[in-house]
C-alpha positions in Angstrom: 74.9 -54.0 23.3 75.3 -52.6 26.6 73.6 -49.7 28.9 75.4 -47.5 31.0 73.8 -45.2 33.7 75.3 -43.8 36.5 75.1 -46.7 39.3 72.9 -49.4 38.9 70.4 -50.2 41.7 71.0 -46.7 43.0 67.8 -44.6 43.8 66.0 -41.8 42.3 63.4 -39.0 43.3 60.3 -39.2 40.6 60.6 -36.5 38.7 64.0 -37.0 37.9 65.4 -37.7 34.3 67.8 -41.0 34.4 70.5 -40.1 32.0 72.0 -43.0 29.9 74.7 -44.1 27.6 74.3 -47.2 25.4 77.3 -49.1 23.1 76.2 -51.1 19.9 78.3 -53.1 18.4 77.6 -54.4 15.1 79.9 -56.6 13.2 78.4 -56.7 9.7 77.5 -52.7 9.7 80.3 -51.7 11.1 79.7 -48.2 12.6 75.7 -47.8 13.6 73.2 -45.1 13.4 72.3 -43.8 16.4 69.0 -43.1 15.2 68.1 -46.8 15.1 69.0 -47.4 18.9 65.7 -47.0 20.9 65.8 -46.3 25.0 62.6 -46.8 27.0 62.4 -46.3 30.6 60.3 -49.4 31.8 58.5 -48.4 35.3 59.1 -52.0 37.1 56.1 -52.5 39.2 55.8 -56.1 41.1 56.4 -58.7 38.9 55.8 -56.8 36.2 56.9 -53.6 33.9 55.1 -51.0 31.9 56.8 -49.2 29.4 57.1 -45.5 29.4 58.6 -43.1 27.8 60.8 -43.4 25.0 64.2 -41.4 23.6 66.0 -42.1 20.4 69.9 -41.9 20.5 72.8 -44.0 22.1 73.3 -41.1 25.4 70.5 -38.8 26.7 68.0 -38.9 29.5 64.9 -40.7 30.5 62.2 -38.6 32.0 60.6 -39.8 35.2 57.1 -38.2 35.9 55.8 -38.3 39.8 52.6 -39.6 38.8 54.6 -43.5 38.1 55.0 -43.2 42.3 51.3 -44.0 42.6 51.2 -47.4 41.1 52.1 -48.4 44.5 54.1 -51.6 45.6 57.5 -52.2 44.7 58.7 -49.5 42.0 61.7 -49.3 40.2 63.1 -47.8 36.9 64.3 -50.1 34.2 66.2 -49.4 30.9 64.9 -50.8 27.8 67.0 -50.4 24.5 66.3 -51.9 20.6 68.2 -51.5 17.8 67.4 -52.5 14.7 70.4 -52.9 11.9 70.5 -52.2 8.3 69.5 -55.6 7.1 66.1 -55.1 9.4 67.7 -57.8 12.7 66.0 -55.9 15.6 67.8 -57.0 19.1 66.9 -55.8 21.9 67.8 -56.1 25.7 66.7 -54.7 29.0 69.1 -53.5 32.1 69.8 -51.4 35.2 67.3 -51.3 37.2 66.9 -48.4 40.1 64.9 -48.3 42.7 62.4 -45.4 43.2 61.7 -43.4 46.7 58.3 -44.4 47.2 56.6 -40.6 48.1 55.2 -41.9 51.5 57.9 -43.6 52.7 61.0 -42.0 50.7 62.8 -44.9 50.4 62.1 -48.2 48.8 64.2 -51.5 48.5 67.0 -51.6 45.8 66.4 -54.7 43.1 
């Protein structure tokens, strides 16, 4: 499985939508549904994450909103995607993280 967005560890405004692509490569089911492939943007706060919203489909967008800028601390953006096949296997992995510009000081620290 892999995530694509533009440029990893690049930053964003809040507000923005992150747009994605994501590959799934399954050997036993051969071609795969996207409807089974799950995106979630993960607001990375600290040592930490909260997940967000989330988007079925292997390309799209992830909304940001500009109230995830108050959490405070470091902030970043992180792409969560699951898939689960036709025998029920759910994998899952978690990718390309992008730092936010923190509202007061427009500009925060790239992971």
């Amino acid at each position: 499985m892999t995530i694509d967005t533009r440029v990893d560890g690049d930053f964003f405004e809040w507000g923005q939508t992150i747009p994605f692509s994501v590959t799934v490569v399954d050997p036993e089911d051969g071609a795969i549904d996207c409807g089974a492939v799950e995106v979630s943007l993960v607001l990375v706060h600290d040592s930490h994450g909260h997940g967000e919203s989330t988007v079925t489909g292997c390309s799209g967008t992830l909304p940001t909103t500009a109230d995830l800028a108050f959490h405070g601390g470091y902030l970043a953006a992180g792409v969560s995607v699951s898939y689960t096949d036709e025998g029920g296997a759910r994998r899952s992995s978690t990718w390309c993280r992008r730092a936010a510009r923190s509202p007061s000081s427009r500009r925060t620290r790239a992971a």
